[in-house]
PDBQT receptor file of N, H, CA, C and O in Angstrom, charges set to zero:
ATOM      1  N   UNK A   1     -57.075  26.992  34.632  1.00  0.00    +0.000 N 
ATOM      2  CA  UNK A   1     -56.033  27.794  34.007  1.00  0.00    +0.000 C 
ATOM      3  C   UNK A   1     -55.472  26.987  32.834  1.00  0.00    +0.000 C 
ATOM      4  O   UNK A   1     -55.327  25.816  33.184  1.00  0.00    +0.000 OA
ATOM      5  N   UNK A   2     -55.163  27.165  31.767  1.00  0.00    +0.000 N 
ATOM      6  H   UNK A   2     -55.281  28.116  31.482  1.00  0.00    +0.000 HD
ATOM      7  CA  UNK A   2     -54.883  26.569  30.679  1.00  0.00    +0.000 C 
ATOM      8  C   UNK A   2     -53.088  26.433  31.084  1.00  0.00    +0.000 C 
ATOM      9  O   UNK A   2     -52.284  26.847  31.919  1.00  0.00    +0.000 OA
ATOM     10  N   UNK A   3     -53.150  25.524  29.811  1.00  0.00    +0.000 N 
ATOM     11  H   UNK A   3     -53.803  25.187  29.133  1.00  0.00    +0.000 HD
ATOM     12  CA  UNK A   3     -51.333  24.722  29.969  1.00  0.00    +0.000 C 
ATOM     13  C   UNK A   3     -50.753  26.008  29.779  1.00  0.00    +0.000 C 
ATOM     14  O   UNK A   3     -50.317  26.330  30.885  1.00  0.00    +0.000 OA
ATOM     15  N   UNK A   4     -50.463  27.129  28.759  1.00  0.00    +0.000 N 
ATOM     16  H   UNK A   4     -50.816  26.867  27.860  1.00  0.00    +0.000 HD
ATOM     17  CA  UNK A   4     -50.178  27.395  28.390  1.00  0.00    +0.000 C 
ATOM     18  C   UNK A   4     -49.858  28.827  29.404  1.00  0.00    +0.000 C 
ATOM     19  O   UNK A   4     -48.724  29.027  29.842  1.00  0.00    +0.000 OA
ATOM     20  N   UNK A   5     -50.514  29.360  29.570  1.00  0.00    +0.000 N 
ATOM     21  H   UNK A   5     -51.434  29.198  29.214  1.00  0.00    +0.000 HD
ATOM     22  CA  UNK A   5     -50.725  30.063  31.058  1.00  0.00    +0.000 C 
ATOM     23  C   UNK A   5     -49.368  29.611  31.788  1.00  0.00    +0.000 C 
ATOM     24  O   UNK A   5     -48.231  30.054  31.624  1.00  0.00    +0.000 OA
ATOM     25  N   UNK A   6     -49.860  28.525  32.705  1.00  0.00    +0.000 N 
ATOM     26  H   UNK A   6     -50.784  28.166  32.839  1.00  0.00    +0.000 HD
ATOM     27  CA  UNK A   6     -48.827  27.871  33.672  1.00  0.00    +0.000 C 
ATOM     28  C   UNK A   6     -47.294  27.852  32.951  1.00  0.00    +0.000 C 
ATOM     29  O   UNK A   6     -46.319  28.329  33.532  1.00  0.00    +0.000 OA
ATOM     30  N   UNK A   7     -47.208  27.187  31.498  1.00  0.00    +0.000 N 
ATOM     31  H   UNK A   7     -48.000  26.800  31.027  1.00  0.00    +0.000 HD
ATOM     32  CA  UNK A   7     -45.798  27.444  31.348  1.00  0.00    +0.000 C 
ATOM     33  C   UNK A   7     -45.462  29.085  31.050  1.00  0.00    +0.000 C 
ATOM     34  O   UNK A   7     -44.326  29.527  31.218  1.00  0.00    +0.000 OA
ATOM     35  N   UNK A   8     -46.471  29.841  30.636  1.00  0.00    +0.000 N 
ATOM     36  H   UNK A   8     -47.394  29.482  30.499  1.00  0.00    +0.000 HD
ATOM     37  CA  UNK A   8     -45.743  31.066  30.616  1.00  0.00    +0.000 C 
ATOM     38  C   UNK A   8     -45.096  31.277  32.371  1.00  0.00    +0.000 C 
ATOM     39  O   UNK A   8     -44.045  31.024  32.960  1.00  0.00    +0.000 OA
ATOM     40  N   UNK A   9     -46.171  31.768  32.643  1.00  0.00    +0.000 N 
ATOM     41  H   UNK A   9     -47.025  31.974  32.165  1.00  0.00    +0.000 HD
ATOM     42  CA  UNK A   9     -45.828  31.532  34.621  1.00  0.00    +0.000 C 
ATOM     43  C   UNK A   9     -44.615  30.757  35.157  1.00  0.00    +0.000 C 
ATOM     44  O   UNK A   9     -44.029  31.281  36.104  1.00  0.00    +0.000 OA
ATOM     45  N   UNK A  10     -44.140  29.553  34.679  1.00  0.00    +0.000 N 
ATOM     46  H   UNK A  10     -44.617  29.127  33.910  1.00  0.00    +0.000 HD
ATOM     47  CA  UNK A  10     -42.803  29.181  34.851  1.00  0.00    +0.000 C 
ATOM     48  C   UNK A  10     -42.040  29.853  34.423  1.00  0.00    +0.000 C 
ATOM     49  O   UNK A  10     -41.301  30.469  35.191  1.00  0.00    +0.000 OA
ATOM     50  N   UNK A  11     -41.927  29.992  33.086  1.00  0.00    +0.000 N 
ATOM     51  H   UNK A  11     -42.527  29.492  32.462  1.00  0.00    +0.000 HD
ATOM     52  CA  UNK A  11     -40.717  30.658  32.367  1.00  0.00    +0.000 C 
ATOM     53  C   UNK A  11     -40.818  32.403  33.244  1.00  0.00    +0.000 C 
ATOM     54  O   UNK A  11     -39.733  32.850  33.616  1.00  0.00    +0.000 OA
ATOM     55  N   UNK A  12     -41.782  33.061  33.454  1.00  0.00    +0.000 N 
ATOM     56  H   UNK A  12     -42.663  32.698  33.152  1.00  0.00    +0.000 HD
ATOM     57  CA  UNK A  12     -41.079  34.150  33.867  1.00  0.00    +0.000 C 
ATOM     58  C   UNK A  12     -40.990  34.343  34.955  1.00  0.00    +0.000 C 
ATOM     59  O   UNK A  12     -40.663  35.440  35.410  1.00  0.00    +0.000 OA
ATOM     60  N   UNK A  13     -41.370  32.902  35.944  1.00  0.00    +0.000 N 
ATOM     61  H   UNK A  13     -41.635  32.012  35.575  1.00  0.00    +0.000 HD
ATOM     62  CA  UNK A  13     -40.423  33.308  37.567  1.00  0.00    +0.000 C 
ATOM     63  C   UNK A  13     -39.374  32.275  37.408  1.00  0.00    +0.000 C 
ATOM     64  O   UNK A  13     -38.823  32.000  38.474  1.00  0.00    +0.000 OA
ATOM     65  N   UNK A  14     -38.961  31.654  36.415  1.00  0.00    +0.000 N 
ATOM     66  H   UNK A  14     -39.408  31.877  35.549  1.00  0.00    +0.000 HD
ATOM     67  CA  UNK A  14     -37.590  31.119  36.408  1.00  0.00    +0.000 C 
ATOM     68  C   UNK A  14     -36.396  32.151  36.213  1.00  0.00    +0.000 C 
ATOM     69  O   UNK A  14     -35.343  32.311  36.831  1.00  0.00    +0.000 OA
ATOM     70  N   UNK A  15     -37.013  32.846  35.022  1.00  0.00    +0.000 N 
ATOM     71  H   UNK A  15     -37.869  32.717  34.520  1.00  0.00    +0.000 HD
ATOM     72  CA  UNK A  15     -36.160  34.412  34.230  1.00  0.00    +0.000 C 
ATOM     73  C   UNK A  15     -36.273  34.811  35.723  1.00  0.00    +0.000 C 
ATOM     74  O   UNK A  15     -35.482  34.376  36.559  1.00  0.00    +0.000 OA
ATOM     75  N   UNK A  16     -36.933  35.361  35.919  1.00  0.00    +0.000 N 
ATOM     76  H   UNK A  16     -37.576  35.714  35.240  1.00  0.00    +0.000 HD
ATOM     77  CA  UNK A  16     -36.844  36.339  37.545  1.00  0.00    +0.000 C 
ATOM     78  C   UNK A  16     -35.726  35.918  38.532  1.00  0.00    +0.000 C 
ATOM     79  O   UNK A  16     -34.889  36.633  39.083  1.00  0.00    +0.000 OA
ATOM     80  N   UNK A  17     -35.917  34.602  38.618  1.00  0.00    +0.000 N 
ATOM     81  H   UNK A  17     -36.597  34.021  38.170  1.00  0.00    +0.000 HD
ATOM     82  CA  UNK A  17     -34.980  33.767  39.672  1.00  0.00    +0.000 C 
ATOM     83  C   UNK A  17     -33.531  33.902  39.209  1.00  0.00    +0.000 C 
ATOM     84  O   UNK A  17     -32.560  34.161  39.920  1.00  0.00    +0.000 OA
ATOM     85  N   UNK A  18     -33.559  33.645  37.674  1.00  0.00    +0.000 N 
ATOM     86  H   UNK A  18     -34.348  33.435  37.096  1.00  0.00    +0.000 HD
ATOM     87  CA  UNK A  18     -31.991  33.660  37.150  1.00  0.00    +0.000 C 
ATOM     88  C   UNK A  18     -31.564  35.445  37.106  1.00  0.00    +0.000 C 
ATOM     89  O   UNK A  18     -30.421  35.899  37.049  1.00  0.00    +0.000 OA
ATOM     90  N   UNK A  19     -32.505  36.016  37.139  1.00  0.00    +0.000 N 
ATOM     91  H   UNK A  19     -33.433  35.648  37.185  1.00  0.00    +0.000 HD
ATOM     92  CA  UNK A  19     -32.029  37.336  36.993  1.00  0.00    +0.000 C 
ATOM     93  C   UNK A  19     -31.604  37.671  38.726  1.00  0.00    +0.000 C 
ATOM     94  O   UNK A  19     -30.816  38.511  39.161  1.00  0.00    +0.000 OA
ATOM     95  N   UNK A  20     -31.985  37.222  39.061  1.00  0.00    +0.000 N 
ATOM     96  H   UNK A  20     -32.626  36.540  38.708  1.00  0.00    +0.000 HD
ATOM     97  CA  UNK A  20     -31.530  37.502  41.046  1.00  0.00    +0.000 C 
ATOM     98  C   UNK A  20     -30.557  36.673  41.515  1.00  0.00    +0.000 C 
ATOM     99  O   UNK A  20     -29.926  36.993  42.522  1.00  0.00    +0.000 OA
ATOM    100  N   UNK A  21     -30.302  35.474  40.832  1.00  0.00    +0.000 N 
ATOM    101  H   UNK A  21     -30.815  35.214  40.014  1.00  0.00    +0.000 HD
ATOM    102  CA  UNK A  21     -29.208  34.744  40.965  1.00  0.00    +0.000 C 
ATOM    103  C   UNK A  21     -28.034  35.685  40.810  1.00  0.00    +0.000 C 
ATOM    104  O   UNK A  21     -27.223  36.117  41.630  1.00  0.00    +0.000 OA
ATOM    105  N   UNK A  22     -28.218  35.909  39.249  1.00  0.00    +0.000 N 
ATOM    106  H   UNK A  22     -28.876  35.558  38.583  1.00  0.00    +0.000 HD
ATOM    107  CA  UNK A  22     -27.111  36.532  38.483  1.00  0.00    +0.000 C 
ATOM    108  C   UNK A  22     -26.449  37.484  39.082  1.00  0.00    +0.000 C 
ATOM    109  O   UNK A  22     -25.326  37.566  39.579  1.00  0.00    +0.000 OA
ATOM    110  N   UNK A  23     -27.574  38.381  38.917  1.00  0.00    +0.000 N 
ATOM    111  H   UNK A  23     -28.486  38.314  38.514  1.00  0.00    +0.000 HD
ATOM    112  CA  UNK A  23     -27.220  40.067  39.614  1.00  0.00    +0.000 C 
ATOM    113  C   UNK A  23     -27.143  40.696  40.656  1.00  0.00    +0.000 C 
ATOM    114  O   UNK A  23     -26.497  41.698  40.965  1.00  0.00    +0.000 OA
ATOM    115  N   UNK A  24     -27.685  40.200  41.076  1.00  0.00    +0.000 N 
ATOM    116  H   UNK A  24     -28.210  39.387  40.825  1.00  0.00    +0.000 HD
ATOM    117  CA  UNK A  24     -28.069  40.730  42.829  1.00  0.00    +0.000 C 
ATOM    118  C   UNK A  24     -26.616  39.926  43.640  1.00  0.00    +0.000 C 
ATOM    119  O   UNK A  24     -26.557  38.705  43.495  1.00  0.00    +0.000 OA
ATOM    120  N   UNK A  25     -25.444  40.636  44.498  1.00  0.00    +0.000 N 
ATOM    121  H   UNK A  25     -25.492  41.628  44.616  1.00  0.00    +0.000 HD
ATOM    122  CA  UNK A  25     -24.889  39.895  44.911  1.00  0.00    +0.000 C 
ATOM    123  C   UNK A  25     -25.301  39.689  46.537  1.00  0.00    +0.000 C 
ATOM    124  O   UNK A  25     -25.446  40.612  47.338  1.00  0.00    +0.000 OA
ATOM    125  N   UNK A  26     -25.461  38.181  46.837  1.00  0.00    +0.000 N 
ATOM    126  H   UNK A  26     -25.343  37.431  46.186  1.00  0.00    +0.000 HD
ATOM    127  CA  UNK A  26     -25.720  37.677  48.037  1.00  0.00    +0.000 C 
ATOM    128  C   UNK A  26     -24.718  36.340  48.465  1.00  0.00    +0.000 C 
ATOM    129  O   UNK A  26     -23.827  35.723  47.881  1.00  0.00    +0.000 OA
ATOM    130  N   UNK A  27     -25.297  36.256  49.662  1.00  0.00    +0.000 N 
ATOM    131  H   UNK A  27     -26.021  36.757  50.136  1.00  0.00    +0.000 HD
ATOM    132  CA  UNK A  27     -24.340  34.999  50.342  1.00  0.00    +0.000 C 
ATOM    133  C   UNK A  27     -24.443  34.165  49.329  1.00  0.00    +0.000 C 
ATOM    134  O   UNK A  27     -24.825  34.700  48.289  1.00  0.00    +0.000 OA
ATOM    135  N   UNK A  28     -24.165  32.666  49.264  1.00  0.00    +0.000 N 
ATOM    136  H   UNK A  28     -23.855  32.231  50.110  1.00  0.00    +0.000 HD
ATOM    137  CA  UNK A  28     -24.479  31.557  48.485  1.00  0.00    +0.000 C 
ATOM    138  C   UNK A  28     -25.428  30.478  49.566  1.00  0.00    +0.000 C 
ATOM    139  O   UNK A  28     -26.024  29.465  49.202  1.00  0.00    +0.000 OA
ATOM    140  N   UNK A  29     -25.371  30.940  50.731  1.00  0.00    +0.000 N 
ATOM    141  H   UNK A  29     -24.886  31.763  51.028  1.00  0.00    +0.000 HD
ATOM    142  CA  UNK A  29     -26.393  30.719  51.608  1.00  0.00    +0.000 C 
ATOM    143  C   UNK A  29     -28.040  31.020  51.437  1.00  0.00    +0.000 C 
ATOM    144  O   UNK A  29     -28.984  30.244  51.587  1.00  0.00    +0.000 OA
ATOM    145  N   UNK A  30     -28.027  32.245  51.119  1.00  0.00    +0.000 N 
ATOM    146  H   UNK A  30     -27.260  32.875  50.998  1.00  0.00    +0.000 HD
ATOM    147  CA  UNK A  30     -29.220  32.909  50.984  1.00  0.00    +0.000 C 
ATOM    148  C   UNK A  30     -29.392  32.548  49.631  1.00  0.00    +0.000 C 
ATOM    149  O   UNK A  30     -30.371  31.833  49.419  1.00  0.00    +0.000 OA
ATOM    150  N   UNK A  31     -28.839  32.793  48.858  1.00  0.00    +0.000 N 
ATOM    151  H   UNK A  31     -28.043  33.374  49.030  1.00  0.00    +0.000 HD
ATOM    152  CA  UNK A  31     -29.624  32.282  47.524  1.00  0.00    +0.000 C 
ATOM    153  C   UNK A  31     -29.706  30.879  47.559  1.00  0.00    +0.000 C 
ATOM    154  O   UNK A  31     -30.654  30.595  46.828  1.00  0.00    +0.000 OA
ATOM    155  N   UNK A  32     -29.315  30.057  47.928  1.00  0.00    +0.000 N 
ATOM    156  H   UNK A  32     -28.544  30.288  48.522  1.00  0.00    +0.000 HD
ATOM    157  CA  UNK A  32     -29.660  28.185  48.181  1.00  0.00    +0.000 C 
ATOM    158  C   UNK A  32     -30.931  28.743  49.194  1.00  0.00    +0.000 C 
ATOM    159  O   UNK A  32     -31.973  28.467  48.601  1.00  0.00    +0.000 OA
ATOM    160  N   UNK A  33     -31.139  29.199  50.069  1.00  0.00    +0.000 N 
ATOM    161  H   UNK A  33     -30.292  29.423  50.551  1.00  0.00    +0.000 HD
ATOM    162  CA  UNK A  33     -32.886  29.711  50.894  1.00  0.00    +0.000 C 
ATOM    163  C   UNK A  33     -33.493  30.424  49.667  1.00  0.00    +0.000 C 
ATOM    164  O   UNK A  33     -34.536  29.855  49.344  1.00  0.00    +0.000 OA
ATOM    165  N   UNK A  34     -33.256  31.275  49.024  1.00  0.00    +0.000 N 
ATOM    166  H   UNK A  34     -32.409  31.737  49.287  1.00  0.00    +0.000 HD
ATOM    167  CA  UNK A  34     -34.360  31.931  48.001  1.00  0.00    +0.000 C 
ATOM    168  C   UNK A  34     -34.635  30.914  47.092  1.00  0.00    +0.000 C 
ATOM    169  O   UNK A  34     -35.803  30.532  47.159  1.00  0.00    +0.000 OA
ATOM    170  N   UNK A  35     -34.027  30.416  46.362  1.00  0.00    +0.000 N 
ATOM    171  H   UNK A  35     -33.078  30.726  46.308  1.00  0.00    +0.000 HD
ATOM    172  CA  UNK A  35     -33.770  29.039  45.458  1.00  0.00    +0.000 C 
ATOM    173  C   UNK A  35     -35.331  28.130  46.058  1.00  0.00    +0.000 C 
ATOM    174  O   UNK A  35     -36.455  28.240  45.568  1.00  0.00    +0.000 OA
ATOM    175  N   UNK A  36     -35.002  27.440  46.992  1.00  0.00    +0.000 N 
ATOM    176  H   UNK A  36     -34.089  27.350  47.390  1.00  0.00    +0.000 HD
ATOM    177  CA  UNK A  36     -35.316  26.518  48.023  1.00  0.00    +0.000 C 
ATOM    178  C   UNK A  36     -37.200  26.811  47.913  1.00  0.00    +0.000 C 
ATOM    179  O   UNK A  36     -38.145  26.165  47.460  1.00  0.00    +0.000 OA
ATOM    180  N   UNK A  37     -37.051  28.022  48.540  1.00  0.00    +0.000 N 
ATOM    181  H   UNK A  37     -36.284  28.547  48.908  1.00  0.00    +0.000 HD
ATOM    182  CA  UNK A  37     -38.417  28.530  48.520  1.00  0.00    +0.000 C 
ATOM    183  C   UNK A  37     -38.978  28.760  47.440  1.00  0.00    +0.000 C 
ATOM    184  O   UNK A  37     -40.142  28.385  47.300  1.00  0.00    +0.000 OA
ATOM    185  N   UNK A  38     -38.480  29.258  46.665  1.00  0.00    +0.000 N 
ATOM    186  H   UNK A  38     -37.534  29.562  46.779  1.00  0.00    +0.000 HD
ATOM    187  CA  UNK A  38     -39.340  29.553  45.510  1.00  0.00    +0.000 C 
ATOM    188  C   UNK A  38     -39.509  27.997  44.748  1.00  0.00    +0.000 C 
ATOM    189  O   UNK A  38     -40.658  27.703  44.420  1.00  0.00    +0.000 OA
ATOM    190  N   UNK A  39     -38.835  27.382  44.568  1.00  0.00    +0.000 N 
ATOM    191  H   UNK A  39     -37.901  27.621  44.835  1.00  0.00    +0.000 HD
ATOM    192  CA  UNK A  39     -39.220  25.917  44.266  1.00  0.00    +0.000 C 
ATOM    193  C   UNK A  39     -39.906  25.178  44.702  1.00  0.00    +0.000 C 
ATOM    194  O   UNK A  39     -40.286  24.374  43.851  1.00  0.00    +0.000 OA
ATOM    195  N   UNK A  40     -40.372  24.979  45.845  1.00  0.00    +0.000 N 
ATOM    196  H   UNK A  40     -40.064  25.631  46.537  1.00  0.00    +0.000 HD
ATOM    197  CA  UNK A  40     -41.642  24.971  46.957  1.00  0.00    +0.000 C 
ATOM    198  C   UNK A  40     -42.675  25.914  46.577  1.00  0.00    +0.000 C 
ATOM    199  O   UNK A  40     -43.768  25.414  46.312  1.00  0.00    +0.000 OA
ATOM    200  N   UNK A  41     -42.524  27.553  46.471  1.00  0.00    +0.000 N 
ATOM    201  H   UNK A  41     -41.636  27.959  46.686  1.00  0.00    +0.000 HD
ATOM    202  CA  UNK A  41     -43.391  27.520  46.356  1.00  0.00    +0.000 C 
ATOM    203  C   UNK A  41     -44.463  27.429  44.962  1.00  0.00    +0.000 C 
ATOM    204  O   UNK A  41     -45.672  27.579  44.784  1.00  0.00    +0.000 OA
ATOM    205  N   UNK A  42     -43.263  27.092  44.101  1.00  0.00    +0.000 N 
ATOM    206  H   UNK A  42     -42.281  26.971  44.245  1.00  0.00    +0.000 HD
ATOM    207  CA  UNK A  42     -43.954  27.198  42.615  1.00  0.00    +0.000 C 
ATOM    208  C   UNK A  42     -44.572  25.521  42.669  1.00  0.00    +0.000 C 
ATOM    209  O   UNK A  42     -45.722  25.278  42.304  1.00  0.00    +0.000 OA
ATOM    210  N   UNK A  43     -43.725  24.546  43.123  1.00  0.00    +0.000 N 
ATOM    211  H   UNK A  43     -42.791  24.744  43.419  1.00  0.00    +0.000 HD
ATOM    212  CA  UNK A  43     -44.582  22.984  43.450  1.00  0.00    +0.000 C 
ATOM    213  C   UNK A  43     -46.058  23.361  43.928  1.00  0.00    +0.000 C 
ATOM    214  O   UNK A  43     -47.029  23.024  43.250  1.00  0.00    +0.000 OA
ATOM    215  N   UNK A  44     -46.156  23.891  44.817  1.00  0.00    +0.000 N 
ATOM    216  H   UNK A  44     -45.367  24.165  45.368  1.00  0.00    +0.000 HD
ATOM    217  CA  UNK A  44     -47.171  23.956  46.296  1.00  0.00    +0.000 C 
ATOM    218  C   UNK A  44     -48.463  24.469  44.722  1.00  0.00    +0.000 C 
ATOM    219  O   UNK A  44     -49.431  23.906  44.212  1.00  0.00    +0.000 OA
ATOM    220  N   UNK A  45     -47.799  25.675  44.493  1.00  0.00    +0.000 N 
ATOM    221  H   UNK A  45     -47.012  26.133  44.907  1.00  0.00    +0.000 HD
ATOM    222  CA  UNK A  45     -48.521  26.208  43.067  1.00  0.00    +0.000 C 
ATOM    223  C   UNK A  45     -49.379  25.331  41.848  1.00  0.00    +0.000 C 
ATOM    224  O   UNK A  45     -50.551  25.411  41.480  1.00  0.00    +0.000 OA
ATOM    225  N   UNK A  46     -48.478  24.645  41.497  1.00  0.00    +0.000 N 
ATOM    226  H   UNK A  46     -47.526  24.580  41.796  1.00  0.00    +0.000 HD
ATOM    227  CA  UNK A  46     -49.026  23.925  40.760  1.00  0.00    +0.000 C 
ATOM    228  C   UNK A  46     -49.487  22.607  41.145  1.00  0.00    +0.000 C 
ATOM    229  O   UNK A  46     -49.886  21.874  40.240  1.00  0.00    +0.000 OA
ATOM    230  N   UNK A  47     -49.497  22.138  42.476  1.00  0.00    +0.000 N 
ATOM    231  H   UNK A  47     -49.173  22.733  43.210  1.00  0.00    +0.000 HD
ATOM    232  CA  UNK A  47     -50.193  21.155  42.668  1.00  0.00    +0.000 C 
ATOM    233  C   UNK A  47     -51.749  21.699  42.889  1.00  0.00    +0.000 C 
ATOM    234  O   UNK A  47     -52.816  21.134  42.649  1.00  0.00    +0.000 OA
ATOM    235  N   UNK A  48     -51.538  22.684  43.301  1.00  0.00    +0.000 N 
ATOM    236  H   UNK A  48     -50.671  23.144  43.496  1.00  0.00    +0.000 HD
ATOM    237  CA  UNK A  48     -53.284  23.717  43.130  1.00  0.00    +0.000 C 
ATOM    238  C   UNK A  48     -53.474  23.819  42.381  1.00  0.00    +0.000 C 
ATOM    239  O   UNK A  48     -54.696  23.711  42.269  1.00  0.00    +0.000 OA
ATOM    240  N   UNK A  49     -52.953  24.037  41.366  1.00  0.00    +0.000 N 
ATOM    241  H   UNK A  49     -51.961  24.124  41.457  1.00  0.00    +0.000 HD
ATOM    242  CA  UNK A  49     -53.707  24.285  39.476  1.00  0.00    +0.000 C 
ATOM    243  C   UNK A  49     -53.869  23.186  39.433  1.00  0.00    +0.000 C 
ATOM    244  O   UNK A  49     -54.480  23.033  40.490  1.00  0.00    +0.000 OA
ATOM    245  N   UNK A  50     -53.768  21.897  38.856  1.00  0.00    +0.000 N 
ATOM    246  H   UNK A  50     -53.271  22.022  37.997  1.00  0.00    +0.000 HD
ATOM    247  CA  UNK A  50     -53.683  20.650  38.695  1.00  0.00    +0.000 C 
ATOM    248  C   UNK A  50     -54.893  20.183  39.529  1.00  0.00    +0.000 C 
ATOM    249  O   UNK A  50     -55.489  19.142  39.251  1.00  0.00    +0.000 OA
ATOM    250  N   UNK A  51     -55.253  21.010  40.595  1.00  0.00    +0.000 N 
ATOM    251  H   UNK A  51     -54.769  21.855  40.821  1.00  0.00    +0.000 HD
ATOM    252  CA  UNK A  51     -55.844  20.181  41.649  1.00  0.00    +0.000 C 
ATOM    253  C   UNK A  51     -55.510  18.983  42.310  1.00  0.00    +0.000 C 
ATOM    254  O   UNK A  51     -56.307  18.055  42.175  1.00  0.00    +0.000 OA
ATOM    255  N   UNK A  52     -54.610  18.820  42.924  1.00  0.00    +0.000 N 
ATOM    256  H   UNK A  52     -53.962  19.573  43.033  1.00  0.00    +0.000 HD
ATOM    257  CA  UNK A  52     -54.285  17.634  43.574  1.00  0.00    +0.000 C 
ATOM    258  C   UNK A  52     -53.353  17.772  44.613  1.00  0.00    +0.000 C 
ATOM    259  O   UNK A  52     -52.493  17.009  45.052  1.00  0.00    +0.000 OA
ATOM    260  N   UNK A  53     -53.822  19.275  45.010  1.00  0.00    +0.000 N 
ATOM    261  H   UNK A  53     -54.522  19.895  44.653  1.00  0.00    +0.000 HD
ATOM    262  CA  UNK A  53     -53.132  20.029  46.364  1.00  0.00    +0.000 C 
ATOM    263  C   UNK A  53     -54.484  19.172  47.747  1.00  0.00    +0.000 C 
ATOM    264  O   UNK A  53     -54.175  18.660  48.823  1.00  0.00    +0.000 OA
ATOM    265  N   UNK A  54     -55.548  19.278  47.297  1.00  0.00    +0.000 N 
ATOM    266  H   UNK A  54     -55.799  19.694  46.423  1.00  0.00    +0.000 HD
ATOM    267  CA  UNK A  54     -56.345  18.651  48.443  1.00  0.00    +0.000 C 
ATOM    268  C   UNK A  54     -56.275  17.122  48.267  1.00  0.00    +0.000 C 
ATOM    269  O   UNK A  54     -57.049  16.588  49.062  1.00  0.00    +0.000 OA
ATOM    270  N   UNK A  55     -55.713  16.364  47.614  1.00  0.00    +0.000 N 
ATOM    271  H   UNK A  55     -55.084  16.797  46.968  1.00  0.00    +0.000 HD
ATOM    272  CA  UNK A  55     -55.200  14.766  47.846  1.00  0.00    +0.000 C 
ATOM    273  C   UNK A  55     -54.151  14.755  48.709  1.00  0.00    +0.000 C 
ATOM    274  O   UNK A  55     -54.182  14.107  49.756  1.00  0.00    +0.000 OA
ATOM    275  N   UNK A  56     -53.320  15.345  48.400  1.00  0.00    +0.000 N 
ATOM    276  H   UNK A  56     -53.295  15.871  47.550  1.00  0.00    +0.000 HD
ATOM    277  CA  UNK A  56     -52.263  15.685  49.408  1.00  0.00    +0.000 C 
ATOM    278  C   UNK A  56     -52.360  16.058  50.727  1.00  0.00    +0.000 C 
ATOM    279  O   UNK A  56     -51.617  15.701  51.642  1.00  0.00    +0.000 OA
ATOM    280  N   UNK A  57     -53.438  16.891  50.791  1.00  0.00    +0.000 N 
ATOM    281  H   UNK A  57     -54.041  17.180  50.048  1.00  0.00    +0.000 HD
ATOM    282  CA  UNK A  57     -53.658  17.099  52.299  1.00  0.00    +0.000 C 
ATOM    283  C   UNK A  57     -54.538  16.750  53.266  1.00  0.00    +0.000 C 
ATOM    284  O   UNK A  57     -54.942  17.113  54.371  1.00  0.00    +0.000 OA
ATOM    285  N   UNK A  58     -54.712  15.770  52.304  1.00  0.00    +0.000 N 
ATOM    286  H   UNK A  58     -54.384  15.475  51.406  1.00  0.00    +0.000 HD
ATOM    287  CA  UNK A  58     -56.227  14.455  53.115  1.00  0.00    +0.000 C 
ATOM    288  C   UNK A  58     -55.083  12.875  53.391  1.00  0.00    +0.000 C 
ATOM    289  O   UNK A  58     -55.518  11.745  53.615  1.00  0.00    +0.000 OA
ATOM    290  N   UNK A  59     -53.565  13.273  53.282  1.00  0.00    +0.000 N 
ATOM    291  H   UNK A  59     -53.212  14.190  53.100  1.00  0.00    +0.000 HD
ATOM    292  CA  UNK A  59     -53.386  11.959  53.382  1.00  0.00    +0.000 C 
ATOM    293  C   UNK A  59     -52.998  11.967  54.754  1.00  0.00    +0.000 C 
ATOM    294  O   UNK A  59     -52.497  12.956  55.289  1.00  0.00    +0.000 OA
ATOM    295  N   UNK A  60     -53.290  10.536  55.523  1.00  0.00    +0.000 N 
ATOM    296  H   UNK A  60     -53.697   9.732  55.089  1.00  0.00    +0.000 HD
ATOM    297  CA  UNK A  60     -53.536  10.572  56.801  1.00  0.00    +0.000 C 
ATOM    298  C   UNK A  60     -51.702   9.487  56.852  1.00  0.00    +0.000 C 
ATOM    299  O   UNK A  60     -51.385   8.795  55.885  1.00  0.00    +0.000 OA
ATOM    300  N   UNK A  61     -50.951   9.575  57.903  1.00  0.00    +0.000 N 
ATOM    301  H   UNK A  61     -51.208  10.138  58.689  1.00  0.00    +0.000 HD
ATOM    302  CA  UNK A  61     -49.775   8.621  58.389  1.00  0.00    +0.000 C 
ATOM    303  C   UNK A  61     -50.187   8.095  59.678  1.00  0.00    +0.000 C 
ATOM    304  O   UNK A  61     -50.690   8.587  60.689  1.00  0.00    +0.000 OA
ATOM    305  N   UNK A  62     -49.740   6.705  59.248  1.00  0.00    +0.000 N 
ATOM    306  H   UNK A  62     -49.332   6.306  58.427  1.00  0.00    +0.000 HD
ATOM    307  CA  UNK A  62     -50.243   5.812  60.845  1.00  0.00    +0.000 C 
ATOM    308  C   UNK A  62     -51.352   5.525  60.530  1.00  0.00    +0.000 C 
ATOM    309  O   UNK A  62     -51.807   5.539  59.386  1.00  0.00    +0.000 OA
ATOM    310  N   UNK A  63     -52.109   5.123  61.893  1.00  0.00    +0.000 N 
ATOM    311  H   UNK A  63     -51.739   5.112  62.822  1.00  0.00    +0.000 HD
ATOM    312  CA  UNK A  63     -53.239   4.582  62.138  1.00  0.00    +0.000 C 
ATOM    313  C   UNK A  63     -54.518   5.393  62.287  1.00  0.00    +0.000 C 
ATOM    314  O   UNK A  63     -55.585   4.826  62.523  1.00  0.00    +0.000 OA
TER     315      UNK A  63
């Protein structure tokens, strides 16, 4: 996927996020959980574009 791609893809689930922040009224609970997740899952995201989602999940703790 090209750079350029991915930052479009940021910028319009950031806009999305600030537009649900903004408007939508919710707990301040639930939006710190919507927040939360979607930041996870846009990481989780781009450590798969990047490829370096399967380094991550070959790393072994302990012995």
């Amino acid at each position: 996927m090209p750079l350029i791609q991915v930052i479009i893809v940021l910028i319009v689930v950031g806009v999305i996020l600030w537009l649900i922040n903004r408007y939508i009224p919710m707990a301040g609970s639930i939006k710190s959980l919507l927040n939360a997740v979607v930041v996870i899952a846009v990481v989780i995201w781009l450590l798969k574009v990047f490829g370096l989602w399967s380094y991550i999940t070959h790393i072994h703790v302990g012995t």
